[in-house]
Steps between C-alpha positions, in 0.01 A plus 500: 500500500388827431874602344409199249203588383645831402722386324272263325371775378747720438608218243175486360532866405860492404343237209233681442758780426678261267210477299393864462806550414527297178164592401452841286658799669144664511417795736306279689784204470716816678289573777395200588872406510612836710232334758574203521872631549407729816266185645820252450733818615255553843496131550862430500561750775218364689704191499807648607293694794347201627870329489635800690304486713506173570837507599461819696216297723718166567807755530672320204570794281876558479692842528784647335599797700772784353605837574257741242567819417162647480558822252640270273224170491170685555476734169570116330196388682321802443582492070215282385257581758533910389429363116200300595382779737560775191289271305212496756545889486627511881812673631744257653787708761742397701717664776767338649672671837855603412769346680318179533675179666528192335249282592553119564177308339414250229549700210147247333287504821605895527406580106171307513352708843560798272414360216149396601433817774584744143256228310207534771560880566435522068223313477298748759619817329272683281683609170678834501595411855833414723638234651846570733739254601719647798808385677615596782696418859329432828542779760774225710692431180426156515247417278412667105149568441303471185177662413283440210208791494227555235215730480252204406162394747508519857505136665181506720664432877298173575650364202889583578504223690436251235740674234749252545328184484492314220272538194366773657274751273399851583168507551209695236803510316533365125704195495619528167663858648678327783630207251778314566501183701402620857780398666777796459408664839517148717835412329651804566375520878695123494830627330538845706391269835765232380767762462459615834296831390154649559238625323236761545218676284336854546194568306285829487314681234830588316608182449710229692866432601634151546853509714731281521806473757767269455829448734852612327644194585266257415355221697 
């Protein structure tokens, strides 16, 4: 029901676009349009969250799993998040372990846990900052390990607990600085659990480190 409404809505403003857009190409006209565009934008991918998810909960989601050769897919992942990160005036890294294994994964499920962990770790970064995406091997060989660490807020302990639920907000925090649709950190705890990983977080007053560890050969 609630997937319907949305996208009752998300019609609604799609027309509403339609309009603007054959009215006078004001300044106004042009804002009004470039909000409209991130509301429909912020919408649609709280549609395709709440689908995701929904498959991740009834175990429906479906897998594609192939041999990845790390060095070569993760600076494609990394590409536009570095622009939109240069245009928030942040410093985007990544390090990636020489020597690396392939690693067996769904290439989609495997791009959208870093996709979302780089989103999260910019959004909490005050400009002029970093954010460093590292890759690495377990200590057994076994496994690769990802970390995604910014210099942003501290999350207060009694709240790490909650970090992964869904539509959760940091509190005293400004929603419209957290953004997005509040359920990036709950579908990613869903796609590194359904790929056989794990997931941890380390916060302290220099920032906080999300790692993930996934199995080389897949689930």
């Amino acid at each position: 029901m609630a997937i319907q409404m949305i996208t009752l809505a998300l019609t609604k403003e799609e027309s509403a676009q339609q309009l603007l857009l054959s009215a006078e190409a004001t300044e106004k006209v042009l804002r009004y349009l470039d909000v409209l565009q991130r509301e429909c934008d912020r919408e649609t991918k709280l549609i395709q969250d709440l689908l995701d998810l929904q498959q991740l909960d009834t175990d429906t989601l479906s897998l594609v799993m192939a041999s990845i050769s790390v060095e070569e897919w993760l600076p494609y992942v990394m590409a536009p998040l570095q622009k939109r990160a240069l245009e928030s005036s942040l410093a985007l890294d990544f390090v990636i372990n020489p020597d690396l294994p392939r690693l067996m994964c769904d290439q989609i499920s495997l791009s959208r846990i870093v996709t979302e962990l780089v989103t999260n770790a910019c959004k909490f970064t005050p400009a002029g900052e970093r954010v460093l995406v590292q890759v690495e091997p377990n200590g057994e060989g076994d496994r690769l390990i990802f970390k995604v660490t910014n210099s942003g807020i501290e999350i207060p302990l009694e709240e790490r607990s909650r970090i992964f639920d869904k539509f959760y907000r940091l509190p005293k925090l400004d929603i419209r600085q957290q953004g997005g649709t509040g359920l990036g950190l709950a579908l990613v705890q869903k796609l590194v659990t359904r790929l056989d990983g794990s997931i941890e977080l380390e916060s302290n007053r220099s920032g906080t480190c999300f790692t993930v560890e996934l199995p080389l050969q897949g689930v």
